[in-house]
C-alpha positions in Angstrom: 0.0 0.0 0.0 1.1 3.1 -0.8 2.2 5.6 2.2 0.5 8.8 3.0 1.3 11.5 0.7 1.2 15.1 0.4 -0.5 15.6 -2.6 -2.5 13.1 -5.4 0.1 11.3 -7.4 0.9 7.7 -9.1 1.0 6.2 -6.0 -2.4 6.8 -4.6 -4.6 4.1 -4.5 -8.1 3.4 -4.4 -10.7 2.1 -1.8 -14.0 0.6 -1.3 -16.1 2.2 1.7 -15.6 -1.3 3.6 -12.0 -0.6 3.8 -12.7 2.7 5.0 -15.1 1.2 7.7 -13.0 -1.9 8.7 -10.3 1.1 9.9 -12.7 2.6 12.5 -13.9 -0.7 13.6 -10.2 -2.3 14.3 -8.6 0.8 16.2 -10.8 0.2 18.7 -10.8 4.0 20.2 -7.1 3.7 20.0 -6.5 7.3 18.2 -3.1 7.1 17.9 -3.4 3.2 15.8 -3.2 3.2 11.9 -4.4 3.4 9.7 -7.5 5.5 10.3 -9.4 6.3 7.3 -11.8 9.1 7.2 -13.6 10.2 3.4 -13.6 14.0 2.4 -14.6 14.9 -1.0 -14.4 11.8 -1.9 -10.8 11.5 -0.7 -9.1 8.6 1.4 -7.3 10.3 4.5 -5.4 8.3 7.1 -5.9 10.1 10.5 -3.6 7.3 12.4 -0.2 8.2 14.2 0.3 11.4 15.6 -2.6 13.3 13.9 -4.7 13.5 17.3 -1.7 14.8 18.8 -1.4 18.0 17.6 -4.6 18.2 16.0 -5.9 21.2 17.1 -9.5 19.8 17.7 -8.0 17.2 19.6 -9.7 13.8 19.2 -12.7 15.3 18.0 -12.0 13.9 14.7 -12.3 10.6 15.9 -16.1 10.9 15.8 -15.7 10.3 11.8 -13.4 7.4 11.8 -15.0 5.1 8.7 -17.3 7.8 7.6 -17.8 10.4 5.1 -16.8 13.1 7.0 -17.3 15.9 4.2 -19.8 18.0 5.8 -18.0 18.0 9.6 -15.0 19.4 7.8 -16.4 22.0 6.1 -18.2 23.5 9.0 -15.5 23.3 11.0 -12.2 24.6 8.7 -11.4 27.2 6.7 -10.5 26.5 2.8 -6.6 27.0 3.7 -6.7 23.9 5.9 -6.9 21.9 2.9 -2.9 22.1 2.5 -2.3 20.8 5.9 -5.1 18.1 5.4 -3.2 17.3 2.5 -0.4 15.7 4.3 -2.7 12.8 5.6 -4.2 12.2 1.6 -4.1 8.1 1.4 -6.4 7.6 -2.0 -9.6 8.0 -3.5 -12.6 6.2 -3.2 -12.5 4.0 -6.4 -15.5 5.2 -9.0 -18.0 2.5 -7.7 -17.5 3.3 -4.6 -18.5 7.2 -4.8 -22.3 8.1 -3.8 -25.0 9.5 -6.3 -24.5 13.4 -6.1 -27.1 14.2 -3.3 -29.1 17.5 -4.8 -29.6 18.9 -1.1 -26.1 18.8 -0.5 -25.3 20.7 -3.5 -27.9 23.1 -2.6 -26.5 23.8 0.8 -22.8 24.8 -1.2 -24.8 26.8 -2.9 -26.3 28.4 0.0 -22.5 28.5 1.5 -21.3 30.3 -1.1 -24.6 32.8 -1.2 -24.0 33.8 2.6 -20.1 34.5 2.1 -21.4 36.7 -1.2 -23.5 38.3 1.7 -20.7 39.1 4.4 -22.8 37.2 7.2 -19.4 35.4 8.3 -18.3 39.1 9.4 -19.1 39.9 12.6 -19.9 43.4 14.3 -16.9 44.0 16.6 -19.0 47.0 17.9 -22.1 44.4 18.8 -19.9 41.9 20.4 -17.4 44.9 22.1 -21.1 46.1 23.5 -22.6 42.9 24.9 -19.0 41.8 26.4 -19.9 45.2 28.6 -23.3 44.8 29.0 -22.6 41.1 30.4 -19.8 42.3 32.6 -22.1 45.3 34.2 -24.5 42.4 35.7 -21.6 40.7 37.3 -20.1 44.5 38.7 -24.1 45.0 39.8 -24.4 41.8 41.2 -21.3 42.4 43.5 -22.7 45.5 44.5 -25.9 44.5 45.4 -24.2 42.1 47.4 -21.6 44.1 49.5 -24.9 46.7 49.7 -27.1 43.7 51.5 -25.1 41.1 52.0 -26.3 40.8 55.5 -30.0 39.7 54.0 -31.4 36.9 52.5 -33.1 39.1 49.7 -29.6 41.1 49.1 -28.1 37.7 48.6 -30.7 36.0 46.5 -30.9 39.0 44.5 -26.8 39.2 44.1 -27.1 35.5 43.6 -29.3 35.8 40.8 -27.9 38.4 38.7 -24.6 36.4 39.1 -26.2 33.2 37.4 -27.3 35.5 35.0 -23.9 36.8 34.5 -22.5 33.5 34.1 -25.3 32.6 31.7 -24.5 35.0 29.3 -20.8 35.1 29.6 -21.2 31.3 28.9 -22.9 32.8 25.6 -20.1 35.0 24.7 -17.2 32.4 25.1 -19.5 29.7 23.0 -19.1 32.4 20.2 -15.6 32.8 20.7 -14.4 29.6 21.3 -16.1 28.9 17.7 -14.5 31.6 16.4 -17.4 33.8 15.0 -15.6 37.1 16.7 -12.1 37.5 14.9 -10.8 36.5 12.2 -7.4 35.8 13.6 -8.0 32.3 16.1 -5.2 33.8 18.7 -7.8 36.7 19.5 -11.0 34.1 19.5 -8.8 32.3 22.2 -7.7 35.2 24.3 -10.5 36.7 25.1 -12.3 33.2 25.4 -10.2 32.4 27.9 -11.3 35.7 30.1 -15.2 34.9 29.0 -15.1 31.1 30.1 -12.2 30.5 32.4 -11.9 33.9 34.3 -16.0 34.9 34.2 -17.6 31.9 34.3 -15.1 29.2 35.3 -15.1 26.6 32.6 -12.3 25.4 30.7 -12.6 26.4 27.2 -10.3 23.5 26.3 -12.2 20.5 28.1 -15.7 22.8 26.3 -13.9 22.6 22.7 -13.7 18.8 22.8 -16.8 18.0 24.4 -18.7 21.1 22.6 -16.7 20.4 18.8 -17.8 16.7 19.3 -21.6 17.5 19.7 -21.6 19.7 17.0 -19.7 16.8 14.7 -22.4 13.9 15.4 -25.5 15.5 17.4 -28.0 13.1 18.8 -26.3 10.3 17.6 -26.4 7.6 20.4 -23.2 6.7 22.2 -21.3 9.5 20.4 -22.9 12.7 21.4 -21.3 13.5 25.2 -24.8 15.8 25.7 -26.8 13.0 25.2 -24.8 10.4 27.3 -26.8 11.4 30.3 -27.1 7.6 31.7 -27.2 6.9 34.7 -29.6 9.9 35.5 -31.6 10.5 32.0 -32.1 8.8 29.3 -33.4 10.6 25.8 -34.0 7.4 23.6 -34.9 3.5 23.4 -31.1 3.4 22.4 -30.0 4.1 25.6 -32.3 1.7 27.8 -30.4 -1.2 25.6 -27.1 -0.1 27.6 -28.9 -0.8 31.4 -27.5 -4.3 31.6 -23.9 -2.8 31.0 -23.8 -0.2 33.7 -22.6 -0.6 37.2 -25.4 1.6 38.6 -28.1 -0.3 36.5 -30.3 0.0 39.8 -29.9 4.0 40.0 -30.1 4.4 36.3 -33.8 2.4 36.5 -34.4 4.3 39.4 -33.4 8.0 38.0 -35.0 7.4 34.4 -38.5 6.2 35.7 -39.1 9.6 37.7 -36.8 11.1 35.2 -39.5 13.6 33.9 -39.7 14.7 37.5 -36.2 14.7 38.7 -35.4 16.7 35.2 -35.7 19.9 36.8 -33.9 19.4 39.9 -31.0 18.3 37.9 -30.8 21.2 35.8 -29.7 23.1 38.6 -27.0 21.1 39.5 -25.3 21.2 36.1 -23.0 24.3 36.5 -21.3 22.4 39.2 -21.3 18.9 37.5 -19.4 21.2 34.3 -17.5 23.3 36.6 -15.8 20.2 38.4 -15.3 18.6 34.9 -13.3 21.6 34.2 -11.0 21.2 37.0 -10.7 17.7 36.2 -9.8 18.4 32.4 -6.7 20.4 33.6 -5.9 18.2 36.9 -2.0 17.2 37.2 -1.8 13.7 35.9 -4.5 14.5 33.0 -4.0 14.0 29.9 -4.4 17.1 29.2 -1.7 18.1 31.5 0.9 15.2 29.9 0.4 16.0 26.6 -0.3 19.8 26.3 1.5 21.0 29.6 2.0 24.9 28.3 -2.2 25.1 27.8 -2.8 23.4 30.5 -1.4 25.5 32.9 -2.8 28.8 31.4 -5.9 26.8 32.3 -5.3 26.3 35.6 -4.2 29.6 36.4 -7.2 31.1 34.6 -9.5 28.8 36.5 -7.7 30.0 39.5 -8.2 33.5 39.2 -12.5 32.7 38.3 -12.2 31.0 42.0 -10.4 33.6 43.9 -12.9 36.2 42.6 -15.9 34.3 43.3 -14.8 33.1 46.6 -13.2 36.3 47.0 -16.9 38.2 46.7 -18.9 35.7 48.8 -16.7 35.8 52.0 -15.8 38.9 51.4 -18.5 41.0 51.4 -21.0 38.4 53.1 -20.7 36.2 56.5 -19.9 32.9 55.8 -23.4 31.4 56.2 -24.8 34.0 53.6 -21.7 33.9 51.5 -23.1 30.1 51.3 -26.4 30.6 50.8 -25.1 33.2 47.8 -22.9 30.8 46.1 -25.8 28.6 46.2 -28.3 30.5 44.8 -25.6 31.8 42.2 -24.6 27.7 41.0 -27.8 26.7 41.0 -29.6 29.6 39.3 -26.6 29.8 36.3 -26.9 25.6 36.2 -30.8 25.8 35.3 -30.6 28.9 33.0 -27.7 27.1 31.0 -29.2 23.5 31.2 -32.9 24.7 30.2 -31.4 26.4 27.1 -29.5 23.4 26.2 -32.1 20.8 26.8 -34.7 22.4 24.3 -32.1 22.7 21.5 -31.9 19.2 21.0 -33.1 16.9 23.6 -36.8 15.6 22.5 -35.4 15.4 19.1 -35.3 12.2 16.9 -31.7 10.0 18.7 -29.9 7.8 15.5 -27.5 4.7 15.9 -23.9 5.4 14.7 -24.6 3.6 11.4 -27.8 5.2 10.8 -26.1 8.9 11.2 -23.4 7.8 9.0 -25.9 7.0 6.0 -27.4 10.4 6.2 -26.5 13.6 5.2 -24.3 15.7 7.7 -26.4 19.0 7.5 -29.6 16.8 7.3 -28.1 15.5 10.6 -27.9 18.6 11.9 -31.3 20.0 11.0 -33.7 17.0 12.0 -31.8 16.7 15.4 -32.4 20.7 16.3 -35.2 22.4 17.3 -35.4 26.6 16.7 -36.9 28.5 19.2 -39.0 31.4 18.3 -36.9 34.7 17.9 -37.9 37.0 20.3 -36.3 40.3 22.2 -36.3 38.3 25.2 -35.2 34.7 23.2 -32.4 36.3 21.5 -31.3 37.2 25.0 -31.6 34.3 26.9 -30.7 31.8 24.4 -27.4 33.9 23.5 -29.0 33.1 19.9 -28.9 29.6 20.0 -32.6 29.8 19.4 -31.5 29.5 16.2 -29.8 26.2 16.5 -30.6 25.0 13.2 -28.7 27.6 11.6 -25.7 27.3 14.2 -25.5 23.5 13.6 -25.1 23.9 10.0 -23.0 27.4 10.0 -21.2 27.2 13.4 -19.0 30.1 12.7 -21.3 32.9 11.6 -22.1 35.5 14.1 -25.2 35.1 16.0 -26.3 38.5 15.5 -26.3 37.5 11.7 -28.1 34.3 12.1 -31.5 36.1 12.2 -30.8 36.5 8.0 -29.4 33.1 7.7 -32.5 31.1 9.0 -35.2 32.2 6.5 -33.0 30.8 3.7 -32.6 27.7 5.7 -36.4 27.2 6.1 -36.4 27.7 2.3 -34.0 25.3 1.9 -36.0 22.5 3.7 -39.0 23.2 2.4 -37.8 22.5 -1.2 -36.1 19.3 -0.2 -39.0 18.0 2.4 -36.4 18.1 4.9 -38.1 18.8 8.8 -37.6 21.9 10.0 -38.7 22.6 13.5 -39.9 26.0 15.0 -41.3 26.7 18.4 -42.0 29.0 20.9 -39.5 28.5 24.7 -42.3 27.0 26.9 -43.2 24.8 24.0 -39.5 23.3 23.5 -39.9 22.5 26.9 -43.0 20.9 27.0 -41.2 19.0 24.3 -38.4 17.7 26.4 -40.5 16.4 29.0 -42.9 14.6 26.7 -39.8 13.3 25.5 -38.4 12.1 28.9 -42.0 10.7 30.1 -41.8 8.7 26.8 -39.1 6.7 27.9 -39.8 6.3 31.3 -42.6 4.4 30.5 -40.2 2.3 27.9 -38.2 1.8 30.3 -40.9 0.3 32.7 -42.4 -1.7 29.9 -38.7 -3.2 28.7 -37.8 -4.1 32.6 -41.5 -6.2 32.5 -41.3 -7.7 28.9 
């Protein structure tokens, strides 16, 4: 077999998509085996050796192993990455091999190339420069309010609140960053991402990228989406009640996903915390993240330091302990629900595929029957930091979010002409959604465990 080469030449060879498949199947999960064979444009790449290493999207790219992975790429790199992806090029798929040209796919290049003719990749430096301060001024409020009446349980819930709210939206503002809608130049993205989520709102943007990057790369598809591997405390599909007998908590997980569509709630608020620890984790000494990017991993930690010595900082000091308790409290637990409750009705409630399934569709009709929009409001623009329009974001993850507004009514288009299902609906109804969803399988689940 020929080796990996830089460019197309006479040594390139040709393979069937069962070669490509057998690949993913015998590493295993072991990135760092070869060879891994991913298909872009129809074109044989070999991911194995050090590729995850200093791939800047870490292992993300795994998530495509033995698949056409066309559509993740695109969304995800810029055209000049094509001369670095170059230097993995194994082959071509051989002319049987190559599927029927799929007219909604060609349709959505099209629509690619309309929105770059329209500048909607460009964002407003004066919108984001304003919201930055706008999001900062709840957090300086918040700490007023609190050294003001810190000595009351309204002053504190109030402070606490605000701060949730804070962390809400700064979470917002480093999603944006982190996928690079802001600058131009990934360096500044990064910077200010790091003050955004590690400094404001105390997650690590690199444990974020992988988990976020491999959402985006395979949503709702069942044991490959992190946000839908919820097991043992909710489950979101039939898929996931097959995995009971494999868990070590099967009692808890019956337990937790028979009153899950009353425990749902309770658990939001706890998510901040669950992420926030993950975070730490991410970056602990002895990580892997720690072994094998040392430099980042302490900019990290000393990031994630400074988030804790503020918040800390602002509940002792300006509060007694037993209110500075009740404060952080209030302040974890609010932010945790105001995240989670946005999350939850992007996708959760929304059709859940098998790996091979997924892999036989289309990525961006993937991406658009797995989100739901929300209806854009004042107030949902706000609160959903724009993810309202998910759709749009799933398919175009790097436009601005105060561009998506123009972007969706050509998406709806889009769909309608292709019969693709595009989902619209208002906040309250998203979440009636999800827990229609979660009541579903709960009673699955009690059905299965009596069959």
């Amino acid at each position: 077999m020929c080796k990996p080469v830089s460019k197309a030449s006479e040594c390139a060879r040709t393979f069937t998509w069962a070669e490509v498949e057998k690949s993913a199947h015998s590493s295993k999960g072991n990135v760092t085996a070869g060879p891994l064979y991913v298909v872009i444009n129809k074109k044989v790449y070999d991911l194995g050796g050090d590729f995850f290493r200093w791939h800047p999207g870490g292992a993300v790219a795994a998530s495509q192993l033995g698949q056409d992975a066309t559509g993740a790429f695109d969304v995800f790199h810029s055209p000049a990455t094509h001369e670095t992806l170059a230097n993995f090029y194994a082959g071509d798929l051989a002319a049987s091999e190559v599927p029927k040209p799929n007219a909604f796919a060609g349709d959505v290049q099209k629509l690619r190339d309309t929105i770059d003719s329209l500048n909607l990749y460009e964002s407003s430096k004066l919108w984001y420069a304003t919201k930055i301060a706008q999001t900062i001024a709840i957090a300086v409020a918040s700490v007023a309010v609190l050294a003001w009446k810190g000595d009351s349980v309204l002053g504190v819930a109030v402070s606490g609140l605000m701060m949730a709210t804070f962390w809400q939206q700064s979470g917002w503002l480093a999603h944006d960053l982190c996928h690079h809608q802001v600058f131009q130049n990934r360096f500044y993205n990064d910077a200010v991402a790091y003050f955004m989520g590690n400094v404001a709102q105390g997650f690590s943007i690199a444990w974020w990228k992988h988990k976020h990057s491999t959402h985006h790369a395979v949503p709702n598809v069942h044991e490959t989406d992190p946000d839908i591997d919820t097991l043992p405390f909710l489950a979101w599909s039939e898929h996931a009640l097959d995995g009971f007998s494999d868990l070590s908590d099967a009692t808890l997980a019956k337990f937790m996903v028979k009153y899950q569509p009353i425990i749902f709630f309770p658990l939001l608020s706890l998510a901040r915390m669950a992420w926030a620890f993950q975070s730490l984790m991410w970056n602990a000494p002895g990580s892997n993240q720690a072994q094998e990017f040392p430099t980042r991993s302490k900019v990290e930690s000393v990031t994630l330091g400074i988030h804790y010595l503020w918040v800390l900082g602002a509940a002792f000091g300006l509060a007694s302990p037993m209110y500075g308790l009740l404060w952080l409290l209030i302040s974890q637990c609010g932010c945790g629900f105001l995240l989670a409750v946005v999350f939850a009705v992007n996708h959760n409630g929304m059709p859940v595929y098998s790996r091979t399934d997924s892999a036989a569709m289309n990525y961006y009709e993937l991406a658009i029957v797995t989100a739901r929009n929300v209806e854009p409001t004042a107030f949902n623009n706000w609160f959903t930091g724009g993810l309202n329009f998910q759709i749009e974001h799933h398919m175009f993850p790097t436009i601005p979010r105060h561009n998506l507004h123009r972007v969706a009514p050509l998406v709806e288009s889009l769909c309608k002409k292709h019969a693709v299902p595009y989902h619209r609906t208002s906040l309250s109804r998203g979440v009636v959604e999800v827990v229609d969803r979660l009541s579903a399988i709960a009673k699955a689940s009690v059905k299965t465990r009596r069959a």
